[in-house]
Every structure is written in structure tokens, then in C-alpha cells.
N, C-alpha and C positions, 0 to 999 in steps of 0.2 A: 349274175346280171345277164339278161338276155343278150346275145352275141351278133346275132341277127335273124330275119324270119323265119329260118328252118328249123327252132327249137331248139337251139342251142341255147347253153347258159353255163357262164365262165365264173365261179366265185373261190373264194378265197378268205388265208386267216394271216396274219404275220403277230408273231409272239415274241418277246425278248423276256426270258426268265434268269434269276438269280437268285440263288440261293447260299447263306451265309450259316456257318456254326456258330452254336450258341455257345457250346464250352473251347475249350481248348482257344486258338489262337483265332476265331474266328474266320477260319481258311472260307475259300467258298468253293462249295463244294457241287455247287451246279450251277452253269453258266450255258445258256445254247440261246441262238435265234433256231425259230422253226418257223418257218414258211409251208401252209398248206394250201394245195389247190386243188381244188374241183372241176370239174368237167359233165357236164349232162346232155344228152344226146333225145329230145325226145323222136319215139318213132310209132309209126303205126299201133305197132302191136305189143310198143310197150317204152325201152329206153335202155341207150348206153350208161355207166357210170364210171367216172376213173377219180380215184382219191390217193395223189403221191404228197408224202410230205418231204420236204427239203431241211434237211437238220445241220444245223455247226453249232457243235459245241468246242468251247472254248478256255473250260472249267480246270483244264488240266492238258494244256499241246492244243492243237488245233487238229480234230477230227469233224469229216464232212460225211453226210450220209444224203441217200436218196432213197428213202423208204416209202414203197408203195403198198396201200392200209389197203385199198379196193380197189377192183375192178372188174365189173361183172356186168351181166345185161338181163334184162326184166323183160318175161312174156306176158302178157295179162289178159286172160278170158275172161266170160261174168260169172264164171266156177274156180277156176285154177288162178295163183298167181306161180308163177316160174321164175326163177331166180337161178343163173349158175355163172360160175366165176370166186374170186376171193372173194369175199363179203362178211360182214360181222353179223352174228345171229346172237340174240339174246334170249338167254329162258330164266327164269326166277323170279325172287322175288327181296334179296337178300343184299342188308348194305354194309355188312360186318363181315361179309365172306360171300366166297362162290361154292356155292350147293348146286346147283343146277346148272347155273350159268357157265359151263363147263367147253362149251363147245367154240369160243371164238379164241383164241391162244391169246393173252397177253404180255406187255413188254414190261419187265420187271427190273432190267439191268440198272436203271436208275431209281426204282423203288417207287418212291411214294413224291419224288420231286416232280412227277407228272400229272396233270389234268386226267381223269380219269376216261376223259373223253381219248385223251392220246396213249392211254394204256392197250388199247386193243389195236391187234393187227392184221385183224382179217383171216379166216380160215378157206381152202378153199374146196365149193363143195356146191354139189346139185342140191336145190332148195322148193320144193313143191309143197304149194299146200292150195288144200281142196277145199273150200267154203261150203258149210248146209247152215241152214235156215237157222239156228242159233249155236252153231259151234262149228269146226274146223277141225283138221287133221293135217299135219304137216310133216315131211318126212324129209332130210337129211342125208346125202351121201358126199362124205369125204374120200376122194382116192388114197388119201395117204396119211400118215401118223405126222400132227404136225403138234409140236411142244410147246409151252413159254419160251421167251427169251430170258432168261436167267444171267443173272451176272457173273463175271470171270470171278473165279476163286482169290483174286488177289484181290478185288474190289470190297472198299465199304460197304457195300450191300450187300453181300456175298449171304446167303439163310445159314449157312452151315457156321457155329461157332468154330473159331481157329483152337486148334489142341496143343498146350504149351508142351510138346512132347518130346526125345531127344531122339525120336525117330521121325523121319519127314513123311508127312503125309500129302500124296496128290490128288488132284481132283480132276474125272475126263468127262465131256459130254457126252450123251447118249450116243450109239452109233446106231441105225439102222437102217435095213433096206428097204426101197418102199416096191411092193409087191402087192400081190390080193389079200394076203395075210394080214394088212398091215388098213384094208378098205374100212372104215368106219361108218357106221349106218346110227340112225337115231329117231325116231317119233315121237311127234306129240298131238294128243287130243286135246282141243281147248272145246272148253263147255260154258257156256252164259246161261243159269237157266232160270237170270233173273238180271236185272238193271243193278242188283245191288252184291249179287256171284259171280267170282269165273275162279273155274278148278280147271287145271292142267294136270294131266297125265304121261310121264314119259317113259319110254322105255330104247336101252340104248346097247351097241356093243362098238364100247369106245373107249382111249386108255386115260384113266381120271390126268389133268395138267398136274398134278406135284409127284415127283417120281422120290424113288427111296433110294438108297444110295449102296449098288454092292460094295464085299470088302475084298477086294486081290494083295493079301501080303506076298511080300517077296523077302524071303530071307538072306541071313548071312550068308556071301561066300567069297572065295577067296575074289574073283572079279568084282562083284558088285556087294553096296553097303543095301542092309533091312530097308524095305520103304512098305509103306500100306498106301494100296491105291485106290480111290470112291471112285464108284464112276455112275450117274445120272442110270436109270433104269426106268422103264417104263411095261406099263403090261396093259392089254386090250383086254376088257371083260364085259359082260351081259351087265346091265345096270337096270334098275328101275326106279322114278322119281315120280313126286306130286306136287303144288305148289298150288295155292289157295288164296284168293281173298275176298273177304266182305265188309262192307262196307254197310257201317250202324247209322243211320241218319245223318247229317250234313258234318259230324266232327270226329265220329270213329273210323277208325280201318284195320283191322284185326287179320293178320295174313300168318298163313306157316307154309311152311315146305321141309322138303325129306329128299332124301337119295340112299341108295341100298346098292354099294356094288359086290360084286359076287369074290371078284378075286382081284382085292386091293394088297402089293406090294408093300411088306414089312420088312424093315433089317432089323437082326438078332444079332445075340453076343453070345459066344461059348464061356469069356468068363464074365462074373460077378461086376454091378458098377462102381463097388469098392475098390475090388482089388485094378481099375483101372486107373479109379484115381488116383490110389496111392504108387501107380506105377509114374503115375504123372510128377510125382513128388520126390521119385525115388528112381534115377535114371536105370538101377543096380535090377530093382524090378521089371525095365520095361523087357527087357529082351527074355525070359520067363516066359512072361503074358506073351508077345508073341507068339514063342513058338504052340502056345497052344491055339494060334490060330490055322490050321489045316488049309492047305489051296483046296477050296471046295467047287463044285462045277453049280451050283445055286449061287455061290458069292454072298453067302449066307443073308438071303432074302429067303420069307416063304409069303405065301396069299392067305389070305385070310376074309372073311366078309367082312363089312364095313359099313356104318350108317352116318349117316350125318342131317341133322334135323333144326330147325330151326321155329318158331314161335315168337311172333311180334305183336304192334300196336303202334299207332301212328292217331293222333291228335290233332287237333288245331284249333287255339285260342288268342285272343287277343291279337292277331296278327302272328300269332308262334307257331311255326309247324314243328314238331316232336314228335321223334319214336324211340320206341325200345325194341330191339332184339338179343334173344337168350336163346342159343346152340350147345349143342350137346353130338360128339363125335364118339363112337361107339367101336370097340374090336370084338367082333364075336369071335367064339371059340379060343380064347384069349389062353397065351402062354407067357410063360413069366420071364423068359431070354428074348421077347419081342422088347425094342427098345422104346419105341411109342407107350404112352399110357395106355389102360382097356378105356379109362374115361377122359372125355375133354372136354373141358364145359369151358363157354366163356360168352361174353355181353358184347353190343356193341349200342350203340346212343347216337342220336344225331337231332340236331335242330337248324332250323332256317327262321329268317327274321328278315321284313324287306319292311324301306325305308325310302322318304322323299319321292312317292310317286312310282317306288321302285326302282329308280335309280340306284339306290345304295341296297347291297346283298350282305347280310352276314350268315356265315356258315358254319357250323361246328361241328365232327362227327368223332368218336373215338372207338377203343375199343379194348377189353378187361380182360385176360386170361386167369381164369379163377384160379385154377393151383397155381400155375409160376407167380401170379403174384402180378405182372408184367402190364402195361399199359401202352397204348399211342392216343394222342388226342391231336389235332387240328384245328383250330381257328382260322376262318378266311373274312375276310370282305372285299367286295367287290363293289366298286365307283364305275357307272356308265357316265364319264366326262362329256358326250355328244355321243350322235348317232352312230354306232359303228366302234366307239372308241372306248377301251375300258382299260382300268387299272386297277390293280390285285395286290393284296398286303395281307400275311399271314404268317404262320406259325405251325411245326408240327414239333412235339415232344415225345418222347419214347424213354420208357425209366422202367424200375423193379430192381428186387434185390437179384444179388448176384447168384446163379442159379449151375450147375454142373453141365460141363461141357458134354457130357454123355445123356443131356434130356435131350429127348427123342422128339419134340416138337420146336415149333418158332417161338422163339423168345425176344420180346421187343426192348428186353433190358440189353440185348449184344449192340442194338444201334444208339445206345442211351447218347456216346460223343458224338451223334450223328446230328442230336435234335439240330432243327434248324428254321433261320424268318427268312420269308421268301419274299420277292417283289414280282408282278409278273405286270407287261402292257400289253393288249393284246389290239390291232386294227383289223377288223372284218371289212371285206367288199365282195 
């Protein structure tokens, strides 16, 4: 809301969310007010922006945050728009994963218990792009390597299945320096070469957000007992993407996109996924297995090329909006000590349904991993009670059979005592 005559404008969200399990004792397992506020500066030659959110959460102790999502400032010519500061950038096309959409870091430490609007937190980075006369070229420059926010290893959200092991295993964050080494750059062509196309082109040298995890054993000795330690890894590579859609007459929308990076980060195993497990079963075996694990200066990661691709459809009948997306994640030059699969195929589905003028939202999105078996789905609706005022009632489930601590990807059976109905009220001004 306008502040006064110089272009100012003050708005704002207050949220109160709760979240309850469905199994177990029904603990609740996310409880926060967030208050977010905005700031808009307009100016001659273009505007300020500032976006901090104010978090307490309450779910477990009482922690207070003051997280700032944006703030940047906008040049704008009748060729150039300029952009630099933290800011969120989005590219793709994809609602069952990030292919493309690689470049804004998001907050994952509480998983899926957030609006997806408050999953992202801004990267910060020089943003130009150039307008002609039916397409665009926009170009990217981050000074530094900046990651997800990932949850503490002790946490239920934690991606890494826990190893019922009799040796302890630790978990450390990435460490690095930020340097020119570490500068990220990225381009895109956008092409309209019709009302009813637009094809994107990108090409990047940037480190993908999910990092592979090295392995640093430390053995017996007389001071200190065995531990193996993970530790978050990340690596900077040439990448190149494309992303598509068209648009069939007033009720299709048919879209795909790809990404190719050159040298994505795998962790390997020197022994067998047998003989791990049975080492899991068999305390007598673990220390064996161990020692053939070597202190290696790779931390047995190697690079590999990598695809990952997507193909959709998107619908709308009766008031239904529906799509389908089907992904396919690819290891070339594939070795059989890499612990990822070479293939990973998996679905994801969604529909919207509005009701009463549009006042009432229903939402459903989920999403199938074909070999593990593994599922998440969501249910939401959303009530606009008055202007400004709305109230949120849903549901997220996550189930599959029980699957070996040593697969190499996200398994949505590990949060299965996680599922949970949410409530959320939200007042905008």
C-alpha cells in the first residue's frame, strides 16, 4: 500500500502454520508464525526492493529468525532491464522437480511444510537482459557458490537415510571459499516465434543445488574409536539446458525441458551393496568392510555426465486444470561402484479446481518414483474468508516399501512417519 507521494509502497503477509503427524503420536511437527514484509522504492530509472521475512517457530523450543529473501534494485531502459542484488530468478518449466530452475537456492530444512512461495531465498547475482523484437537474451552473474539450505542431520527431514550401523556416522556441511573460482555465470535465449511457442536455451557454468556426499573413514586407534564422516560436496560445471512450450488451442499445453551437465558429482563404493548390508546385520563384519575403505584424496566421489529431462501436458476441462509430468535422470558413461542408479525415471501429477466465484482453491500435486516404488501426494484447499484473508487445510502423505539404506537416491518412504495435515491463516496488507 502506498506510503506516501514519492512511490513508496509498504506491504505485507502474516501467516500462523501448524502442522500435526498423522502416525505415531500425533506430535506437531511444524508450528511457526512468519511475518513477511516488503518495501518498494519506485525511481526514475527504475526501483528499490527489500523482502525480509520474520520467522518463530515454535514446533520444538522457541527459535526466532530474521531471514532476508531480497533485496536488490532494477534499472530499466526500452532495451535492457538490470537487475542486481539478492533476488529470486526462475527458469523452467517443471512442477515434479528442478531441471532448470537451478539457479535461485532453496530452503529445505523444513521440507515440504512450506508454501513453495517461501521455499526460495534469493541468490545473489548481476541479472541483464537484452529485449529484440521477439525474443531476449539474459545473462547471470553470481560472485559466489551459494547452496540449499538443507536440514541438520539430526533432523526429520534430513535426505540422507539414517545407517543402523555400530560404527557412527557424521555428517558436515560444505566448506568453501568464495573466490573467482567459485564466480558462477549463466545465459538464456528466450524465442517467441509464435503466440502459441516459447523455447529457452541455456547454457551455464554453475555447481547443480544437490551435492553428493564424500566418504573420510577414520579408523581404529588406540586414541580415537572408527567413525566415517559425509560431508556435503559440491562441484562447478559447464551445463547446457532447453525448456519448451506450446500451446494446442484453448485446452492443451504440451511443454519438456532437458539439462546436460558435464561433470555432476557421484559417490562410489569400493565394496559390494551386499556385503554392506550384511555388515549392517552382522556388527563382526563391520570393521572388515571398513578397512577396505582407504583415506582417498577424491573421498571417493568421481564426475560423470548427467541428463535429466522432462516431458508434460497440462489440460483444462470442466473447470479442472491437470497435468502430467514424466522425467527421466540419466548417468552417462556409467560404472557399477557409482551408488546412484544409471536410470531414474519418475511422474509427477497435479490438478487445481476453483469454486464459489473462486473463493474456494483445491489443490492436489504428487509425485511417483518408479523403481523405489515410493510416493508423496498433497491435498490442499484454500477459503478467501474476506479480502485479504484466507485459511488453508491440507494434507501431505509420503509412503513405499521399505527400500536399502545404501540406494543412492531420495526416497519418500524414509519420511513415510512424517506424513502430515496442516492448517495454515494467512492476512495480507
Amino acid at each position: 500500500m502506498p506510503a506516501n507521494g514519492f512511490g513508496q509502497e509498504f506491504s505485507g503477509t502474516a501467516k500462523n502454520y501448524n502442522a500435526f503427524q498423522v502416525y505415531e503420536n500425533n506430535e506437531l511437527i511444524a508450528g511457526r508464525n512468519r511475518f513477511k514484509l516488503q518495501f518498494n522504492q519506485n525511481l526514475s530509472f527504475g526501483g528499490l526492493v527489500a523482502e525480509v521475512d520474520l520467522i518463530d517457530r515454535y514446533s520444538s523450543g522457541r527459535e526466532f529468525e530474521v531471514f532476508p529473501r531480497e533485496i536488490y534494485a532494477d534499472w530499466f531502459t526500452p532495451s535492457y532491464d538490470i537487475r542486481i542484488g539478492k533476488q529470486t530468478i526462475i527458469w523452467g518449466k517443471s512442477n515434479g522437480a528442478f531441471v532448470n530452475d537451478i539457479l535461485t537456492p532453496v530452503d529445505l530444512r523444513e521440507f515440504l511444510t512450506q508454501d513453495m512461495s517461501d521455499l526460495r531465498v534469493g541468490v545473489t547475482a548481476i541479472n541483464i537482459r537484452r529485449y529484440f523484437e521477439n525474443s531476449s537474451l539474459q545473462v547471470i552473474v553470481s560472485p559466489s557458490l551459494t547452496t540449499d539450505l538443507l536440514p541438520d542431520s539430526d533432523s526429520r527431514w534430513f535426505p540422507v537415510q539414517t545407517l543402523p550401523s555400530p560404527i557412527p556416522f557424521s555428517f558436515r556441511e560444505s566448506t568453501h571459499e568464495n573466490n573467482l573460482s567459485n564466480v558462477q555465470l549463466a545465459a538464456r535465449y528466450s524465442w517467441r516465434p509464435s503466440l502459441s511457442l516459447d523455447i529457452d536455451l541455456m547454457a551455464y557454468h554453475w555447481a547443480h543445488p544437490m551435492p553428493a556426499y564424500s566418504i573420510r573413514p577414520r579408523f581404529f586407534s588406540l586414541q580415537q574409536l572408527p567413525e566415517v564422516t559425509l560431508r556435503e560436496t559440491y562441484k562447478t560445471s559447464p551445463m547446457a539446458g532447453f525448456a519448451l512450450t506450446w500451446q494446442r488451442g484453448d485446452r492443451w499445453i504440451f511443454s519438456a525441458e532437458g539439462l546436460f551437465v558435464n561433470e555432476r558429482l557421484f559417490t562410489f563404493l569400493p565394496v559390494s551393496i551386499n556385503r554392506l548390508e550384511d555388515a549392517l546385520e552382522n556388527p563382526l563384519e563391520a570393521i572388515p568392510v571398513l578397512q577396505e575403505f582407504d583415506i582417498r584424496d577424491d573421498g571417493y566421489l568421481l564426475t560423470k555426465p548427467w541428463i535429466q529431462q522432462m516431458i508434460g501436458v497440462q489440460t483444462s476441462f470442466s473447470g479442472i486444470t491437470a497435468g502430467l509430468q514424466g522425467y527421466l535422470e540419466i548417468i552417462l558413461n556409467y560404472e557399477d561402484r557409482i551408488l546412484p542408479q544409471r536410470l531414474f525415471p519418475y511422474i509427477s501429477v497435479f490438478g487445481q479446481r476453483s469454486f464459489l466465484r473462486d473463493r474456494l482453491q483445491l489443490f492436489t500435486v504428487g509425485r511417483y518414483n518408479i523403481y523405489g516404488e515410493d510416493f508423496w501426494a498433497q491435498l490442499q484447499g484454500t477459503y478467501e474468508i474476506a479480502d485479504g484473508f484466507e485459511f488453508s487445510l491440507g494434507g501431505n502423505l509420503f509412503g513405499g516399501p521399505s527400500i536399502s539404506p545404501f540406494y543412492g537416491h531420495l526416497t519418500f518412504q524414509q519420511f513415510r512417519d512424517n506424513s502430515f495435515l496442516f492448517m495454515q491463516t494467512a492476512i495480507y496488507f
